[in-house]
C-alpha positions in Angstrom: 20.7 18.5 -58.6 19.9 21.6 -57.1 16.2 20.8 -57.3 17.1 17.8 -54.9 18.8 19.4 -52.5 16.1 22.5 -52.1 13.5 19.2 -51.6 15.7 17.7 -49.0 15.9 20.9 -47.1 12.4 21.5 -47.2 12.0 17.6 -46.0 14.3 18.1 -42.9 12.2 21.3 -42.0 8.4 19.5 -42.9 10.6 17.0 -40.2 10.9 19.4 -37.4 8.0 21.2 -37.8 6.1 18.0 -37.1 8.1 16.6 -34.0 7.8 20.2 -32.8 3.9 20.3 -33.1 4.0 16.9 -31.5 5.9 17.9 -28.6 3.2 21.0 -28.3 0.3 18.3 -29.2 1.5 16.7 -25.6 2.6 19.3 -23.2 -0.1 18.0 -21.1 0.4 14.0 -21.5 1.7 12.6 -18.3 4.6 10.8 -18.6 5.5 12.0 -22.2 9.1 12.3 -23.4 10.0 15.2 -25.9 11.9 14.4 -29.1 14.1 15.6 -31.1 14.7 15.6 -35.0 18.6 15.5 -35.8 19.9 16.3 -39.2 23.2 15.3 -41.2 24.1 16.1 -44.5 24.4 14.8 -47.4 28.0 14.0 -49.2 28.8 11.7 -51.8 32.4 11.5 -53.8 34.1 9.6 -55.5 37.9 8.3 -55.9 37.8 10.3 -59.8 36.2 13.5 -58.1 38.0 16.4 -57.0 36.6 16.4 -53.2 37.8 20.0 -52.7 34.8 21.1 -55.7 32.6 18.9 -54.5 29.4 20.1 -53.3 26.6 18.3 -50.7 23.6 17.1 -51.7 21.4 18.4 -48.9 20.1 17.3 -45.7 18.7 14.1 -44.4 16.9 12.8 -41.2 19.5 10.5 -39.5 16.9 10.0 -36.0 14.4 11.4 -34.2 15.4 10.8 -30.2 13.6 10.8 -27.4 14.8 12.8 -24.2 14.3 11.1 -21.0 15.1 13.6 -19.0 12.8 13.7 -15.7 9.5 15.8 -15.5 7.8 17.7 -13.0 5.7 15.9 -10.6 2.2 17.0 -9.9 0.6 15.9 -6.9 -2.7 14.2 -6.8 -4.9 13.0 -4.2 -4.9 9.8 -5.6 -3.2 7.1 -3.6 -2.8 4.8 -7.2 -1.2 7.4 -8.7 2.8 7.1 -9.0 5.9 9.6 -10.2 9.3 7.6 -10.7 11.9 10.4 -9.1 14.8 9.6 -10.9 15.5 6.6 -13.2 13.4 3.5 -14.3 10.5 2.7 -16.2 7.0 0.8 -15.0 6.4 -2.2 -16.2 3.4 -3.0 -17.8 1.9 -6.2 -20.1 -1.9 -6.4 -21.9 -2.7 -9.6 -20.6 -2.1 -11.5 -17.0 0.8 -14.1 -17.6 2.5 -13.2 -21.0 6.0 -11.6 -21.0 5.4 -9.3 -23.5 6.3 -6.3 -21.4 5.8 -3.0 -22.3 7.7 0.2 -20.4 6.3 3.6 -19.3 6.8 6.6 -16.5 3.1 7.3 -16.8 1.8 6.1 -13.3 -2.0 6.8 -13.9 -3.1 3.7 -12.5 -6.5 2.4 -11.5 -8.3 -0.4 -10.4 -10.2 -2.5 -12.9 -13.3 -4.9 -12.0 -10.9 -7.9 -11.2 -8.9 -5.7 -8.7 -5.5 -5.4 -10.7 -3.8 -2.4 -11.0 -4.1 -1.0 -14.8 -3.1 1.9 -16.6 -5.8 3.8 -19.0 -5.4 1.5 -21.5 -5.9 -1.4 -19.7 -2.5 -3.0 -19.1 -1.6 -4.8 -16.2 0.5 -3.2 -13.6 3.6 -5.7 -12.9 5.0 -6.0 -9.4 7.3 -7.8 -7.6 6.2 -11.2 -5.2 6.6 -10.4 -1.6 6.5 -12.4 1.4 4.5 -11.7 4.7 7.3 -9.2 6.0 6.9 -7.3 2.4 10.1 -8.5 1.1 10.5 -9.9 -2.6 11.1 -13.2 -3.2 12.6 -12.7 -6.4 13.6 -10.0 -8.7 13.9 -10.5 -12.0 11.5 -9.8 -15.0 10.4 -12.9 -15.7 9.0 -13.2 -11.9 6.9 -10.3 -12.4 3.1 -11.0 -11.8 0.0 -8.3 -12.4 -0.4 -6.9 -9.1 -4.0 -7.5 -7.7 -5.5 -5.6 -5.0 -7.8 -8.0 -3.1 -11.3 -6.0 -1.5 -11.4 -8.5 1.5 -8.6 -10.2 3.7 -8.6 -13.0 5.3 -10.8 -15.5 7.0 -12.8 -15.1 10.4 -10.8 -15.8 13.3 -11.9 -16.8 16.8 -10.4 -14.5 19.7 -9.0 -17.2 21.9 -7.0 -14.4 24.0 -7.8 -11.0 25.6 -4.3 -9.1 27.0 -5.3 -6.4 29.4 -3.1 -4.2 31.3 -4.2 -1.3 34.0 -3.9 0.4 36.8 -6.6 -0.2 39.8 -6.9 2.9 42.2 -5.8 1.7 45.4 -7.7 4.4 47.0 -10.8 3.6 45.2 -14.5 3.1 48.3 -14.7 -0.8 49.5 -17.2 -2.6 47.7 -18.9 -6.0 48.3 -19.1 -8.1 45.4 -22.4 -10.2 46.3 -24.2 -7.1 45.2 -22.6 -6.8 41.8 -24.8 -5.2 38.9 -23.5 -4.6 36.0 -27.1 -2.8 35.5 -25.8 -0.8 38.5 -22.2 1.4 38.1 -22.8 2.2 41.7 -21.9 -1.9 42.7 -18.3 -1.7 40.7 -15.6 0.1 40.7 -14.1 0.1 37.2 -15.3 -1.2 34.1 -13.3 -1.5 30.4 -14.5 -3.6 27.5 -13.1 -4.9 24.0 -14.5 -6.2 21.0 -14.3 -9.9 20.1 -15.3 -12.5 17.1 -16.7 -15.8 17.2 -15.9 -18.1 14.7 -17.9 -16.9 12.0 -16.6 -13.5 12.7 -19.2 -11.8 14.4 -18.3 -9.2 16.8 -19.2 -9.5 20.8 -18.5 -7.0 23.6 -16.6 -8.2 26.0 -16.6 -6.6 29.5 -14.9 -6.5 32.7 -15.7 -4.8 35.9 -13.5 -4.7 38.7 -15.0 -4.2 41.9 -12.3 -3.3 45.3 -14.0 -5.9 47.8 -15.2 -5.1 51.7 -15.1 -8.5 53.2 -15.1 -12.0 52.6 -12.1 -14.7 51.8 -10.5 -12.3 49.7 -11.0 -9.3 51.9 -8.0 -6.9 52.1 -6.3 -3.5 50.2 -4.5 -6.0 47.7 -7.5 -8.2 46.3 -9.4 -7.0 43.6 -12.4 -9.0 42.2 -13.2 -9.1 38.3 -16.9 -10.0 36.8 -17.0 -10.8 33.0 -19.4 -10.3 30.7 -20.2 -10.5 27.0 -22.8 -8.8 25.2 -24.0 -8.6 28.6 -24.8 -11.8 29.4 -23.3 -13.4 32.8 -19.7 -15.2 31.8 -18.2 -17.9 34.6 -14.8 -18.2 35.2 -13.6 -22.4 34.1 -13.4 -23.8 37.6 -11.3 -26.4 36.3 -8.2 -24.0 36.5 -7.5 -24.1 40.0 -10.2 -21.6 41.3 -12.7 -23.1 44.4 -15.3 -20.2 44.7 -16.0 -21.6 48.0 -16.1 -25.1 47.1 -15.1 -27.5 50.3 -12.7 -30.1 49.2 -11.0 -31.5 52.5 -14.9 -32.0 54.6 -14.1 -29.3 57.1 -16.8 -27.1 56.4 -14.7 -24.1 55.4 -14.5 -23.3 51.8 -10.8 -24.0 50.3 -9.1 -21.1 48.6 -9.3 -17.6 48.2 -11.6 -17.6 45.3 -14.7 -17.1 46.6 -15.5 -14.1 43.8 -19.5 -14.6 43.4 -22.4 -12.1 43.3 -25.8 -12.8 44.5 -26.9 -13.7 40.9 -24.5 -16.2 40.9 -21.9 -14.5 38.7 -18.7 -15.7 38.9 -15.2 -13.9 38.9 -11.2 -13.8 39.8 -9.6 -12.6 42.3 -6.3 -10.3 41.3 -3.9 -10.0 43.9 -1.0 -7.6 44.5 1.8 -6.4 47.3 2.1 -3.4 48.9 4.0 -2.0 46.3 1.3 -2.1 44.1 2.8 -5.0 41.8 0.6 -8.0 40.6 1.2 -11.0 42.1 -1.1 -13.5 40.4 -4.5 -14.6 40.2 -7.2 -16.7 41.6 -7.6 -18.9 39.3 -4.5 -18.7 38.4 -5.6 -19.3 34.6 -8.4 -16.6 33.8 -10.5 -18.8 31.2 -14.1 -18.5 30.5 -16.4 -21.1 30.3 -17.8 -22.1 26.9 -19.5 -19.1 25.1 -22.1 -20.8 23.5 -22.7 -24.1 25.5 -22.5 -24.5 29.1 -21.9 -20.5 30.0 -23.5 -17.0 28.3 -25.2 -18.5 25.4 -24.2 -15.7 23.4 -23.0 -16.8 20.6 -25.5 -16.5 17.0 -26.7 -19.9 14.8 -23.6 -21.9 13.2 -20.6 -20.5 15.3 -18.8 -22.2 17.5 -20.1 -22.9 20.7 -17.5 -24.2 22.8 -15.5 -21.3 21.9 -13.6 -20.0 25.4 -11.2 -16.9 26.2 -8.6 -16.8 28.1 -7.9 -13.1 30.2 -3.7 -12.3 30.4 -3.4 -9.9 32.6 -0.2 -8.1 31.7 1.9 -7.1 34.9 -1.4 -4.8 36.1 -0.6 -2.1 39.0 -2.5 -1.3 42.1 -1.1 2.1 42.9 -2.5 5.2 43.9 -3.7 6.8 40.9 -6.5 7.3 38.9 -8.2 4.2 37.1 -6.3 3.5 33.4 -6.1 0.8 30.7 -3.0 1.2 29.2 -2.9 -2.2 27.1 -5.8 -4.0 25.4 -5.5 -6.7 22.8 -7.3 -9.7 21.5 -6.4 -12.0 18.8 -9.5 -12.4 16.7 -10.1 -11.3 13.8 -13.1 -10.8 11.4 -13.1 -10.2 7.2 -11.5 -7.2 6.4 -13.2 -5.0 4.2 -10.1 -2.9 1.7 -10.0 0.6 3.7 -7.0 2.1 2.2 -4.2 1.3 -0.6 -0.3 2.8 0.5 2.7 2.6 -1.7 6.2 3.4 0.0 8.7 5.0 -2.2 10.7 1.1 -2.3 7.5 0.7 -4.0 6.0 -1.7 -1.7 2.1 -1.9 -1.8 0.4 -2.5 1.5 -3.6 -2.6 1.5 -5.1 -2.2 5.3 -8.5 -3.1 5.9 -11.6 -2.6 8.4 -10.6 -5.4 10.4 -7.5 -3.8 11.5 -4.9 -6.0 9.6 -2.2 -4.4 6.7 -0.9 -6.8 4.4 1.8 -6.2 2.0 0.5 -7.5 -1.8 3.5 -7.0 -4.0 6.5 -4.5 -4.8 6.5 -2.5 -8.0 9.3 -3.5 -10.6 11.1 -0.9 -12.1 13.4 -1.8 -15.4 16.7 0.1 -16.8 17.9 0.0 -20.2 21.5 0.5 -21.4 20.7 2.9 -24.0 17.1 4.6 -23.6 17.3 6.2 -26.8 17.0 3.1 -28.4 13.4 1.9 -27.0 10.7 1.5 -29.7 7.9 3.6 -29.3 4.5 1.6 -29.1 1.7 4.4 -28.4 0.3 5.0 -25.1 3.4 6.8 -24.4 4.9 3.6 -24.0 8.2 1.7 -25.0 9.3 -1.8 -25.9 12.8 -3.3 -25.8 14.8 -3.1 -28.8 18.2 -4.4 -29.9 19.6 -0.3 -29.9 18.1 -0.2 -25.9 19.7 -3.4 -24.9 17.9 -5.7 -22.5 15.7 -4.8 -19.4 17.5 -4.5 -16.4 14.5 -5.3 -13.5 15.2 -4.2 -10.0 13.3 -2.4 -6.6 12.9 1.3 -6.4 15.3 3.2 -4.1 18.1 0.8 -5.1 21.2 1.4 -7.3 20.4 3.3 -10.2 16.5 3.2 -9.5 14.3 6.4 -8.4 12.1 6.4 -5.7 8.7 6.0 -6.1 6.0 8.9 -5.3 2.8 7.4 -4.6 -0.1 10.7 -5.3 1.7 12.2 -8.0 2.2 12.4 -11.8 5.5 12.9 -13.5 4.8 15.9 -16.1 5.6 16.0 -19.5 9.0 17.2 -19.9 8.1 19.4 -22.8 9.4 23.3 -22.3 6.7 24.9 -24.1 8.1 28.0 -24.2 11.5 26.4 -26.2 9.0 24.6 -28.7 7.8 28.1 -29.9 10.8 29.1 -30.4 11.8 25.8 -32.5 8.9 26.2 -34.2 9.6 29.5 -35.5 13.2 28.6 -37.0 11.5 25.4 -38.7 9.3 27.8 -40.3 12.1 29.9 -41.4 14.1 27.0 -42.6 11.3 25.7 -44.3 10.2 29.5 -45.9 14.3 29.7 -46.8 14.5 26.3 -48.5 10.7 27.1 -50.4 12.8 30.0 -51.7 15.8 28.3 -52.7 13.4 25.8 -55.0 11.9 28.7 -56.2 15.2 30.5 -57.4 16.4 27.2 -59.0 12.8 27.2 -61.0 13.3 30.9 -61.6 16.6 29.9 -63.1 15.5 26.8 -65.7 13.0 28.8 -67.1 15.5 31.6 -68.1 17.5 29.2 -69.4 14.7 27.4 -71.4 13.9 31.1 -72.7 16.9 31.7 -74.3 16.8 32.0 -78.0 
């Protein structure tokens, strides 16, 4: 019997000395977990033994555990890159659509050549649905999709509106608008311009010049005069809005309106009006709309785009005071395709993707799962886990909620291996395993005395 136990002590110490030179094998594996070999011993009596006489049998391997306890975090400069801080697991499965989830804190993801998110191994990152305000629609496992990280957004818009605010320098040198140039900075004022898309998306440059006029129907400190222009081609103002440019109505010879905003060229503008406190009263037409783009008006538009495509100029409560020349708003609501610029992920694991064309758009949430007992998890390679019967269900959820960490988005969680404790382990296996060799070596010292005895 004594030959038994010796070989059972030297097979608990073969048993640490391996999960200790596997803990050392990994020191550098992200997202690794340590283990532990734990021992019990050996007893067996009987109800005809005397238990006080009794001797053990040895030792035997009841488990080796895992220890979840968190890593360090290194930080990378890799924007795909997540650390958990605190509790959860990743949740990742080999092919797009199966639920056969597997469970991991490594967070070296990357993006494969169908634009999900995959670990090193080529298993699908699983996030979360969101809607258009980033907030999930569901969250439970079996909603989890692969998330995919789309290179483009969106369709080509048409900018159908401009929004400009500014101030016009009251004090600003008289001007007459017949001899606007927009050749010629010395026949305007101001000038500010803003990009904007056809319908196939191609971008234009639209201008405005403001000139402070000298005489005329709109004469006076509180009339300004805008010209418009895209790409630099002359753009009318739509007539049909209420603006005359001098056109007689009523027969009398006089021209009806105060609209008479028109250069020697035949360019066509609006006339902005403000009190004497400086504040915008309205406009002349009183809807700023262009004519068609591509028809009856610039002609600026390319092959295949829309041509009756027109803006329309809001001008947002603009001021006339005395004070330099300044655009303080300037919007339009056209857009082109987006081209993927940059990827962010928010520690409530939301991923947004922005892109060239100036639009963010929020593509999923990372799930995070729980287990009851993380100790029981099967280990699957990869440093990965599945569910087990011993771990108890996966609890899904969002990160930064209830029990779940937070997510770090450019960093690595460590392996949580002390290297320094593992020498130290691995010495005393050594010794265990040098003090049981002995032991079997005394007990064959011993049988052959006894088989030399004569």
């Amino acid at each position: 019997m004594s030959f038994n136990i010796a070989l059972s002590g030297i097979s608990a110490a073969q048993k640490d000395l391996n999960t200790t030179a596997n803990n050392i094998a990994n020191v550098n594996t992200i997202g690794f977990k340590e283990s532990r070999a734990e021992f019990a011993d050996v007893y067996a009596n009987s109800i005809f033994s005397n238990s006080k006489t009794a001797v053990g049998g040895g030792a035997t391997t009841t488990q080796v555990a895992q220890q979840f306890q968190q890593g360090s975090l290194q930080f990378t400069s890799n924007s795909l890159d997540m650390a958990i801080s605190g509790g959860g697991f990743f949740v990742t499965a080999s092919e797009v659509g199966t639920q056969d989830h597997s469970f991991t804190r490594a967070g070296a993801f990357k993006v494969n050549s169908e634009s999900f998110m995959t670990d090193s191994a080529g298993n699908f990152l699983q996030g979360f649905p969101v809607d258009a305000d980033g907030n999930s629609t569901s969250v439970s496992l079996s909603s989890t999709v692969p998330i995919k990280i789309p290179d483009t957004a969106g369709s080509p818009v048409k900018t159908s509106n401009v929004g400009l605010q500014m101030n016009l320098n009251v004090g600003e040198s008289a001007l007459d608008p017949a001899n606007f140039d927009p050749n010629d900075p010395d026949t305007f004022n101001n000038s500010t311009s803003v990009t904007i898309y056809d319908s196939l998306g191609e971008s234009h440059i639209m201008t405005t010049y403001f000139v402070k006029p000298t005489d005329g129907a709109y004469t006076g400190e509180s009339n300004w005069v805008a010209f418009y222009a895209v790409d630099g081609e002359q753009v009318d103002i739509d007539q049909a809005n209420g603006g005359s440019y001098g056109v007689d109505t009523t027969g009398d010879g006089i021209a009806d309106g105060t609209a008479l905003a028109e250069n020697a060229s035949g360019w066509k503008g609006s006339v902005l009006k403000f009190n004497d406190a400086g504040a915008y009263t309205g406009s002349d037409p009183a809807t700023v709309e262009t004519v068609e783009l591509g028809v009856n008006g610039a002609n600026v538009l390319g092959p295949g785009a829309d041509g009756t495509q027109k803006v329309t100029l809001g001008f947002n409560n603009p001021t006339q005071y005395a004070s330099p020349f300044e655009v303080t708003e300037l919007t339009q609501d056209g857009t082109t395709v987006g081209r993927l610029t940059n990827v962010g992920i928010g520690e409530d694991g939301l991923v947004t993707a922005s892109y060239s064309n100036g639009t963010t758009e929020p593509l999923a949430r990372v799930a995070l799962v729980r287990f009851a007992n993380e100790q029981g998890l099967t280990q699957v390679g990869n440093t990965s886990w599945k569910a087990s019967l011993d771990s108890g269900a996966a609890l899904a959820g969002e990160a930064n909620s209830g029990t779940f960490g937070g997510i770090r988005s450019s960093a690595l969680e460590q392996s949580n291996v002390d290297l320094t404790t593992e020498l130290v382990d691995l010495i005393s296996a050594q010794r265990n395993f040098q003090a049981n060799s002995r032991t079997l070596e005394v007990n064959n010292t011993l049988n052959q005395s006894i088989l030399q005895i004569r």
